[in-house]
N, C-alpha and C positions, 0 to 999 in steps of 0.2 A: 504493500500500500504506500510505501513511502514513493518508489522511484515512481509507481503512479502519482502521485500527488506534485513529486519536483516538475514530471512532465506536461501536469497541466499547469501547472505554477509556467514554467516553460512558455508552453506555448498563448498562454495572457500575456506575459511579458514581449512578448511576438505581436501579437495580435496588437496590444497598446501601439509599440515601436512604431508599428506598419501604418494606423492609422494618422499619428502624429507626425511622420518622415508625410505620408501624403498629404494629409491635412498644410503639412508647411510649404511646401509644393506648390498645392495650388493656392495656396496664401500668394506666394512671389508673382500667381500672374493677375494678379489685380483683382483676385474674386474678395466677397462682402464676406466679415465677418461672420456673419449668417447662414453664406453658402459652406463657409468655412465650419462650423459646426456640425451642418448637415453632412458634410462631409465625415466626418471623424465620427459621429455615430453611425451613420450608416456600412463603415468602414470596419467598427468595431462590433456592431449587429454580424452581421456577414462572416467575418473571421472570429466569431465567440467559438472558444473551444468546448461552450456546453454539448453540445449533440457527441462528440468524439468523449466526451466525458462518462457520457452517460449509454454508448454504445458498449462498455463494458462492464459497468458498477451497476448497471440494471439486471443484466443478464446472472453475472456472476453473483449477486445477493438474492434473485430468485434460486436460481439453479442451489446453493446453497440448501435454502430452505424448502425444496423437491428431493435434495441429498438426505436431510434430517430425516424427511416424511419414509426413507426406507432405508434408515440405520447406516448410513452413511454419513458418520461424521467428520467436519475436515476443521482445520487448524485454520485455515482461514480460506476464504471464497477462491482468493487467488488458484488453491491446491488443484482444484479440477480444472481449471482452464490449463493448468501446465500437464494434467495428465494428458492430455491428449497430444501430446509432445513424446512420450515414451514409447522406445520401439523395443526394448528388450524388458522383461519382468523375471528378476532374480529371485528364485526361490529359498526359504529357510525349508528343511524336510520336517520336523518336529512341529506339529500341531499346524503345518498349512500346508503340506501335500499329505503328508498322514495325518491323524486324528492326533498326533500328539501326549496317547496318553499307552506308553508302552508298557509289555506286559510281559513275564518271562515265560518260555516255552520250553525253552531246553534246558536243563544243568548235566555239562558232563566233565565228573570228576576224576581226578587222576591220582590215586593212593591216598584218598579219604572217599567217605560217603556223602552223597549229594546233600544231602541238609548239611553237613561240615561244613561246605564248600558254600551255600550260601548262607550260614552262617558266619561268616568267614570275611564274606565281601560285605554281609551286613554290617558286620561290626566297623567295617572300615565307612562306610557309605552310611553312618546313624546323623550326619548335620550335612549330607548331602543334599545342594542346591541344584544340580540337572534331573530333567526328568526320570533319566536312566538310573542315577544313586539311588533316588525316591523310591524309583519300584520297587528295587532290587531291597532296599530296609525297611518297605511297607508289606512285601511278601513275609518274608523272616518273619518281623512283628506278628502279621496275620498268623504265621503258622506256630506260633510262641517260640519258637528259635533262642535257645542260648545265646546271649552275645557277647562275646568279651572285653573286658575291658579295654578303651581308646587312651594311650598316652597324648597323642598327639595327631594330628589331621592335614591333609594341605589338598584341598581341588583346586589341579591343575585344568585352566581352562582348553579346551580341544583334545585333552588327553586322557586325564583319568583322576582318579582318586589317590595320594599314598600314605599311608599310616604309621604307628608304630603298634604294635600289638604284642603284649609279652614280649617285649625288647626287640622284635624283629620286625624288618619292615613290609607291611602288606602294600599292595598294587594291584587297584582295580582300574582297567581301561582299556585302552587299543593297545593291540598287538606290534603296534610298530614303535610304539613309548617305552611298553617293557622289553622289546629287543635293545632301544638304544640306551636301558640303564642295565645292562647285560645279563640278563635274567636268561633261563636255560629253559628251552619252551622243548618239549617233542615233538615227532617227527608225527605223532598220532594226533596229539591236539591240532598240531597246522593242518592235517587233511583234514580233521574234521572243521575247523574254521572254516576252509576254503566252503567242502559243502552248505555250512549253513550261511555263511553268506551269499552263495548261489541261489540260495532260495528265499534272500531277499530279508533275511533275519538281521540282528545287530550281536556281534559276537564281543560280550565284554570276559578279558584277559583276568584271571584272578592268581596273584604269584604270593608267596610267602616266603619270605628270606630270598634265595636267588632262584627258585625255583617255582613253573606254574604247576598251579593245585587245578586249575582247570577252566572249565567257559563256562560263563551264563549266558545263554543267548536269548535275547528281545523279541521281541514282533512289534509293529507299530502299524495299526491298519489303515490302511487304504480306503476312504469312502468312495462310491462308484460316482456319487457325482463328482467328486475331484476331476475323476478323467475323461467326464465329458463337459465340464468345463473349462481343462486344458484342450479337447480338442476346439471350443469354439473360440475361444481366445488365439488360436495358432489360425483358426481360419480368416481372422482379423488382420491377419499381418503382424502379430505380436508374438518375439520371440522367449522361450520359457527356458530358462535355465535354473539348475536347483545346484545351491552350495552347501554344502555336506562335511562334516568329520569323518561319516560311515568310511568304512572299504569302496573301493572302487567294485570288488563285486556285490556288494547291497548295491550299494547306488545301481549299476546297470541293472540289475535283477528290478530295481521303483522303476530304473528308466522306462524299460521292456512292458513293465503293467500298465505306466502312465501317456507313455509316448514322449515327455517331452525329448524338447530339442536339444540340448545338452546337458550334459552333470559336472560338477569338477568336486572331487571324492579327496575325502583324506586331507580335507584340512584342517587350519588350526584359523582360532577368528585373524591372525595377521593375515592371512593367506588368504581368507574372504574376502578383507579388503583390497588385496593385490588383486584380487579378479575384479572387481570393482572397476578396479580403475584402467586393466588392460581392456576391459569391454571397452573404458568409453574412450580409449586412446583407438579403438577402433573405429568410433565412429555412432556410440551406440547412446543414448538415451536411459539412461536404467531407474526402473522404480526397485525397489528392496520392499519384499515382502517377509517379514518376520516377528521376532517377538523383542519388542520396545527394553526387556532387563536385560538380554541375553546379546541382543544384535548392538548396542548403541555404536559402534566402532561404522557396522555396516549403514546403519541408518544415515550418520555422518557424513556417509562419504556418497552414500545413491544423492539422485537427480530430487527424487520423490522417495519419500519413506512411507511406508502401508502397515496398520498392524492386521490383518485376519483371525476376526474372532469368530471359530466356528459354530456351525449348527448346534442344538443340542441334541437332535437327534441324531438318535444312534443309529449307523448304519449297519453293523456286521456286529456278531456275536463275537466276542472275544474264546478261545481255547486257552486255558490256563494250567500248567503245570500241574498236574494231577499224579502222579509217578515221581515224588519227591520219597526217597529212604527220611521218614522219623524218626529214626533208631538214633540217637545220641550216642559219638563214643565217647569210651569211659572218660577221656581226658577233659571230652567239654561238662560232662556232667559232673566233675568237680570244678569245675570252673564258678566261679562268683556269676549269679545272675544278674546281667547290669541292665541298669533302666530301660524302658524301649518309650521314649517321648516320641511325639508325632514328628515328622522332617520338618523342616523350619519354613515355612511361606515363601518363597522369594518375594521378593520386593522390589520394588521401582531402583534404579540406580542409574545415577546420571542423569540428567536435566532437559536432555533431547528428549523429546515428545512427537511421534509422529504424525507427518503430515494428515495424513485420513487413517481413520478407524474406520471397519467397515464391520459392520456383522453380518454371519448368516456365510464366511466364507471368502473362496476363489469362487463361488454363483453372483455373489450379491455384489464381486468385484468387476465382473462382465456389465453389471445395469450401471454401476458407475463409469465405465467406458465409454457406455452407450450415453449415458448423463453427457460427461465430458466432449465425447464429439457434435451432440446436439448443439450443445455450449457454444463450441468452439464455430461453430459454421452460424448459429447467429448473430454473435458476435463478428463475426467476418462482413455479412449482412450489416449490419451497423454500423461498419466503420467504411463500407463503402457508403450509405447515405449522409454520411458526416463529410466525406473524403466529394462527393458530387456536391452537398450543400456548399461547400466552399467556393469550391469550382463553378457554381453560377452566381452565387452572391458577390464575389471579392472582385473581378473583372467590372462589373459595372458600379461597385460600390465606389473603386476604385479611380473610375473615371476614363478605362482604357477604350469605354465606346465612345467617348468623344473623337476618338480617333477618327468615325466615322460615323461624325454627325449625331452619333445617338447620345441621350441624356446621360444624368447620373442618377444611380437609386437613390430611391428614397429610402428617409429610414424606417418610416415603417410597414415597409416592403422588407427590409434586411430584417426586421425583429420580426414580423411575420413566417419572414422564409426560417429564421431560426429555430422559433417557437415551432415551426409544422413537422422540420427535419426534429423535434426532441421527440414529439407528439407519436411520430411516426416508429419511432426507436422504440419507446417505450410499448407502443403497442407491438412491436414484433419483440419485443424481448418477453412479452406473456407469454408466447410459444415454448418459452425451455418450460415444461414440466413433466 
């Protein structure tokens, strides 16, 4: 709103200049102070940059209040008229191409028993802040899980969890975190990673001193209309990419279900922002769709920030881990039973607040597209009747048809023509709804 405002600040300062520079003009050729007034308003009638003012502060505070009426909230009016400027749409995976609310499916343990083993990672993941810690110490919990005492904690963001547990240090996370702090992974656990992320799972690494104890592996479902409103957004000209920590084979495995157009797997949040910014050294336009505590780095750096709040209805039944061993060994059932509090809430962090909220989805973010292009094209409309109102009032306000013989306007013909081109605006700007 500001550099809107300098620009019509702008162009009054123009419009006065223009009038005055003529006005003195034709002062020097001997016209009546009279004619010389007539002159300068009708000069500043004619070039008033109201119609071009109001070619977009109508439109855009309707369209606005057409956004609200279907949970489209934006930061400010301006935010849709710049949507329709974006050619690429960056996806978060976690709660905007899947549901967000991941569930464990797998545990497969290596020289303890599966309740150990998630046991294990609970104890490490008990003030975990990702959704994936959450589940993995809301199951435990659920299933009354021993958990051992926490010396100490640190979530590493895009990697994992690492602990101290009975003086030794535990590591929950990706598989490529606990190779490069030189953990000893088998040849059995890698094939079975590779499998489960083939099938589009999330495979979290759980090690214990320098060795892994074994996988938990995730599921995170896919609503179907997710992928049929990826395909209509691609039939738009809008290109869908999704940035990801996962494996590059989850990722391909979401690609494969969802269609979209590219993935880039296996990062960490710096690495998100480096695609960020190589997209738009491409040429590209990017809105960033994710989540406002987790993304702030990405929101910063896209063209347009979006949070997608999904549906609440549920689209698929979750399968839940069923084939958990409850058999405690002997070692953890002397073990001290420690608290199991609920995970701690995330919270807002950081002070960037995205451009549009939209609820109800990537569905309800296709009607804000279509909001925004509606926008965007009557506004265009508008700013050509401001852009002709000029173009007939200012030539003869002007005086350049005495060139040949014809009059000068009147002024109130130029407040006339002004007043009809705002009239005019306004009533085509009732269209965006």
């Amino acid at each position: 709103m500001m550099k809107k405002s300098f620009s019509i600040k702008y162009l009054l300062i123009a419009d006065l200049a223009l009038a005055a520079g003529m006005s003195a003009y034709w002062f020097s050729t001997g016209l009546s102070p009279l004619q010389i007034s007539g002159i300068f308003i009708a000069i500043f009638f004619a070039g008033c940059p109201m119609p071009y003012f109001l070619s977009s502060l109508l439109v855009l505070n309707r369209a606005a209040k057409t956004a609200g009426s279907q949970n489209i909230h934006l930061k400010s009016p301006e935010s849709l008229d710049r949507l329709q400027y974006i050619n690429t749409l960056a996806l978060s995976k976690n709660g905007t191409v899947t549901e967000g609310k991941p569930y464990i499916s797998d545990l497969v343990p290596e020289g303890m028993t599966q309740s150990s083993l998630l046991a294990l990672a609970a104890s490490a993941e008990r003030n975990a802040v990702h959704p994936i810690g959450q589940a993995i110490f809301k199951t435990a919990a659920t299933r009354n899980l021993r958990l051992q005492r926490l010396s100490a904690s640190n979530e590493i963001p895009g990697c994992g969890v690492e602990a101290i547990i009975s003086g030794k240090p535990v590591r929950v996370g990706r598989l490529n975190w606990l190779k490069k702090e030189k953990v000893e992974i088998s040849a059995e656990l890698l094939t079975k990673n590779d499998k489960l992320a083939c099938r589009g799972k999330i495979p979290v690494f759980v090690s214990n001193g320098k060795y892994a104890r074994g996988i938990i592996a995730l599921e995170d479902a896919i609503p179907p209309d997710i992928i049929l409103s990826i395909h209509h957004l691609q039939r738009s000209g809008l290109n869908i990419v999704m940035l990801t920590g996962d494996s590059h084979r989850t990722a391909a495995a979401i690609k494969k279900a969802t269609d979209i157009d590219d993935i880039r797997a296996d990062l960490t949040p710096a690495d998100k922002v480096r695609e960020i910014q190589l997209m738009r050294a491409k040429g590209g336009n990017i809105a960033v769709a994710g989540n406002p505590e987790s993304d702030q780095e990405l929101f910063a750096e896209a063209d347009l920030s979006i949070k997608l709040i999904p549906s609440q209805k549920k689209f698929v039944s979750r399968r839940r881990v069923e084939t958990i061993d409850m058999v405690e060994d002997e070692e953890e059932a002397e073990a001290e039973e420690a608290e199991t509090p609920a995970p701690a809430e995330n919270e807002a962090v950081g002070k960037l607040q995205p451009d549009i909220v939209i609820q109800g989805g990537l569905r309800s973010f296709i009607r804000a597209m279509e909001l925004a292009r509606v926008t965007h094209s009557v506004i265009r409309q508008n700013r050509k009747i401001a852009y002709l109102t000029w173009l007939l009032l200012l030539p003869p306000a002007m005086g350049l048809l005495t060139v040949f013989d014809g009059p000068f306007l009147n002024p109130d013909i130029a407040f006339g023509g002004c007043f009809a081109a705002s009239l005019l605006i306004l009533l085509n700007s009732l269209r965006t709804s």
